[in-house]
MDTraj code that builds the backbone (N, CA, C; nanometers):
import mdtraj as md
import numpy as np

residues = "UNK UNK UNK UNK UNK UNK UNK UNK UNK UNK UNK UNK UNK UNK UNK UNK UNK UNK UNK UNK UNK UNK UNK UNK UNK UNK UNK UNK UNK UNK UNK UNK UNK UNK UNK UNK UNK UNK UNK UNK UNK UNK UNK UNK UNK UNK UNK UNK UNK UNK UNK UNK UNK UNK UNK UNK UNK UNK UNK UNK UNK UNK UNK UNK".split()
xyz = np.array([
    [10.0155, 11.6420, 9.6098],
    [9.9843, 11.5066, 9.6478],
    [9.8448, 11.5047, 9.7080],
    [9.7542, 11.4131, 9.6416],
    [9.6506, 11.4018, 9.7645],
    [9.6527, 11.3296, 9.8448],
    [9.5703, 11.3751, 9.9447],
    [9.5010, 11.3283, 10.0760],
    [9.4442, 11.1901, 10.0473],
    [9.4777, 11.1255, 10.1671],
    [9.4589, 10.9858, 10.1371],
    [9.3504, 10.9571, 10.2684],
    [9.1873, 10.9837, 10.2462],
    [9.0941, 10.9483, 10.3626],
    [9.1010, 10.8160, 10.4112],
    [9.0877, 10.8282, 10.5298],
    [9.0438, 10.6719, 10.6027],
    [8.9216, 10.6184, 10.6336],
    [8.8864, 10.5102, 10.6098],
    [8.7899, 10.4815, 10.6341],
    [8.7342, 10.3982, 10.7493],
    [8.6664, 10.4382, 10.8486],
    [8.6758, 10.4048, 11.0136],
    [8.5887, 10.2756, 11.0158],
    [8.5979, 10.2361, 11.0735],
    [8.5191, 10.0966, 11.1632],
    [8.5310, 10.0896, 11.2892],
    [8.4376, 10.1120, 11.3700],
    [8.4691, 10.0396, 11.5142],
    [8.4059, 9.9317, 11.5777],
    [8.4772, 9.8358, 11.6364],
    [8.4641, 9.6959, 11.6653],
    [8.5326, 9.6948, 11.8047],
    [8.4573, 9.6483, 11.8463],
    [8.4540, 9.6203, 12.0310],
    [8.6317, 9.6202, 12.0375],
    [8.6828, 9.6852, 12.1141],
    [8.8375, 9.7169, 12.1751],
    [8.8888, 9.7291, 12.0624],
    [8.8343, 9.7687, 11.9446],
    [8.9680, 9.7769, 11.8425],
    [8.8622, 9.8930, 11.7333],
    [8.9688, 9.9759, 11.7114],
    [8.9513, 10.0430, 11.5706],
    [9.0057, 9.9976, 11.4592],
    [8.9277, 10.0220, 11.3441],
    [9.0199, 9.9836, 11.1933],
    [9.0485, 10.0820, 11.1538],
    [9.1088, 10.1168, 11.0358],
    [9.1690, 10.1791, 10.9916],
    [9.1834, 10.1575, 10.8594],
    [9.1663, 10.1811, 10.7709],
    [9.1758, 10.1201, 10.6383],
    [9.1800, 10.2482, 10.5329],
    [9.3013, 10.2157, 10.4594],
    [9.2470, 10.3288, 10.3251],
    [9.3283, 10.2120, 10.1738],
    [9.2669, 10.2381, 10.0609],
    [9.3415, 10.1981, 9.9389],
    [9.3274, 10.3327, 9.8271],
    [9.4731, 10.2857, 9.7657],
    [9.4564, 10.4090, 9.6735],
    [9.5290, 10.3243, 9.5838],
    [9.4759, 10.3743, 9.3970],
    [9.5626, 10.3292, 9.2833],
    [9.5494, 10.3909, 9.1955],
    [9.6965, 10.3954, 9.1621],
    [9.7359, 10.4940, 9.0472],
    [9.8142, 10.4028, 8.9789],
    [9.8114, 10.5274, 8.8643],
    [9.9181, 10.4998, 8.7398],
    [10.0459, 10.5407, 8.7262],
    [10.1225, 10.5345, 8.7175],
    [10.2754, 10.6343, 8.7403],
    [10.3376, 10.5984, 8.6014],
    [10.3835, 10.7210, 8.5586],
    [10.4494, 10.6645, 8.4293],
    [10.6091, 10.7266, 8.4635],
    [10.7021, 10.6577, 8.3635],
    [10.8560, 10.6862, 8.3687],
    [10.8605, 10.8377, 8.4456],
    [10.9668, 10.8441, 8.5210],
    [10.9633, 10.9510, 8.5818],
    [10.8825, 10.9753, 8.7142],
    [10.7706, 10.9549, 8.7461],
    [10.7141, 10.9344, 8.8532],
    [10.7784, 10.8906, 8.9675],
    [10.7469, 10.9307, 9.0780],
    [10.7977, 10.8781, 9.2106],
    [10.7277, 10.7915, 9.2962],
    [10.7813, 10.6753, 9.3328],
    [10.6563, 10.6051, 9.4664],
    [10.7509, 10.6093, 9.5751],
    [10.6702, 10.6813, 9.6561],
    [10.7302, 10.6934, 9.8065],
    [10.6444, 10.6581, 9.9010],
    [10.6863, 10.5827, 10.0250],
    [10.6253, 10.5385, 10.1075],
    [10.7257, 10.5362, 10.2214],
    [10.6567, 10.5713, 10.3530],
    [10.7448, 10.5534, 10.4892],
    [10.6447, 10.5323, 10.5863],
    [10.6745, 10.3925, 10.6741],
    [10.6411, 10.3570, 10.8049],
    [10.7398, 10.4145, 10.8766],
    [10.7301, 10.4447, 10.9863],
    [10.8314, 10.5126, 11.1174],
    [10.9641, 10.5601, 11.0422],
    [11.0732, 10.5460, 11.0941],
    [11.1921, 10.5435, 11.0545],
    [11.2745, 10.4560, 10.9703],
    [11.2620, 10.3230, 10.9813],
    [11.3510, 10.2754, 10.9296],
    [11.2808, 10.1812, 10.8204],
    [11.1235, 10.1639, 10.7834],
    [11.0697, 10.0953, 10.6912],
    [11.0247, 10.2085, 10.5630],
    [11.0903, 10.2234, 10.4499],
    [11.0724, 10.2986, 10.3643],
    [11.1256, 10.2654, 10.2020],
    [11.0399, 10.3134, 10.1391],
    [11.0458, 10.2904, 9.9803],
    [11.0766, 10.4365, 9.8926],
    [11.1739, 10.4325, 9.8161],
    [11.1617, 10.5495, 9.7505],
    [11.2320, 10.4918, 9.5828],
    [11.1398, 10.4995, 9.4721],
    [11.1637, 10.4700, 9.3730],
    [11.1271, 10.5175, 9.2322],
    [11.1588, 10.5507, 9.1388],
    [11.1405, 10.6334, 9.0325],
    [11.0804, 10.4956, 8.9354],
    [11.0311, 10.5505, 8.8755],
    [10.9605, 10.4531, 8.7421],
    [11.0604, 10.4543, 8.6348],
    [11.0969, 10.3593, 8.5992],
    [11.2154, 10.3619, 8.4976],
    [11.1617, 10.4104, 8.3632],
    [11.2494, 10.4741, 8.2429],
    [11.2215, 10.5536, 8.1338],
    [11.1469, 10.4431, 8.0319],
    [11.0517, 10.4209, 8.0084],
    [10.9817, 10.3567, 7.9209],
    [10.8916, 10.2096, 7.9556],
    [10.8921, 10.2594, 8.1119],
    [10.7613, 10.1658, 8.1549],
    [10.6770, 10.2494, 8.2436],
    [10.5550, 10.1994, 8.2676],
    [10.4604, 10.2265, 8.3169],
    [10.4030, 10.1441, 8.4347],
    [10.3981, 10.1877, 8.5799],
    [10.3680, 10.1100, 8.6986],
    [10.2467, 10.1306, 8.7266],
    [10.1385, 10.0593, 8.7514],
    [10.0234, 10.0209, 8.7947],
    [10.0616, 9.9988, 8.9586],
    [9.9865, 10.0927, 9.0765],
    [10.0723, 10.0753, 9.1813],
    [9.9216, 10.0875, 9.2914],
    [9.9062, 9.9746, 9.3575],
    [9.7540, 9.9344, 9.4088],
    [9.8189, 9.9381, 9.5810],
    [9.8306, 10.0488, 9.6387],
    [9.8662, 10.0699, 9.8042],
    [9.7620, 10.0680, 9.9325],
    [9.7712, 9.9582, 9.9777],
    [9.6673, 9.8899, 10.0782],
    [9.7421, 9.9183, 10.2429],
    [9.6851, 10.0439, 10.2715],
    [9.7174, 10.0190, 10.4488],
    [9.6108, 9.9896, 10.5518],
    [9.6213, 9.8979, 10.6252],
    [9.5274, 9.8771, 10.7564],
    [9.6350, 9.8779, 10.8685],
    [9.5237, 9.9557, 10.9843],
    [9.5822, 9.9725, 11.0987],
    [9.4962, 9.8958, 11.1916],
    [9.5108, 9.8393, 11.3007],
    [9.4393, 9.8060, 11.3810],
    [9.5302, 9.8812, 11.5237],
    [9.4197, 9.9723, 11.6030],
    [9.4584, 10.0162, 11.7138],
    [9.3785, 9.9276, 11.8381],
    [9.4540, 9.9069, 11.9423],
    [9.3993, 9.8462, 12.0532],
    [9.4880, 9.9142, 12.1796],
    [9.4210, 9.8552, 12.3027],
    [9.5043, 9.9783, 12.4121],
    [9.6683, 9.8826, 12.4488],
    [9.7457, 9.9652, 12.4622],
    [9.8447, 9.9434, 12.5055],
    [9.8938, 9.8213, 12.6667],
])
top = md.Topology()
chain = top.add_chain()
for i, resn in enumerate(residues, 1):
    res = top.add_residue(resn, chain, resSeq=i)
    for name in ("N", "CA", "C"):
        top.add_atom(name, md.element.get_by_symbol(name[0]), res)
traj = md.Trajectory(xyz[None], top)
């Protein structure tokens, strides 16, 4: 699997966070994705299609 870089910004009390990645997945392929514990995706590409799969995360950190 690769590494998925981030790309930084900093803006007065807040960092960004940003990465996009897109692929192709064909039948058989896996898309997996997990936020913390209980927000998660796990799905196989069904036998004779092809997923175009465009994954956009931003974070914004600020202090607690």
């Amino acid at each position: 699997m690769a590494n998925l870089d981030f790309e930084i910004a900093t803006i007065p009390e807040t960092i960004k966070k940003e990465v996009t990645c897109t692929k192709t997945l064909s039948a058989g392929d896996v898309l997996k994705a997990e936020i913390g514990s209980e927000d998660e995706l796990d799905k196989t590409v069904p036998t004779g299609k092809v997923w175009n799969v465009v994954l956009n995360i931003r974070v914004t950190e600020s202090d607690a």
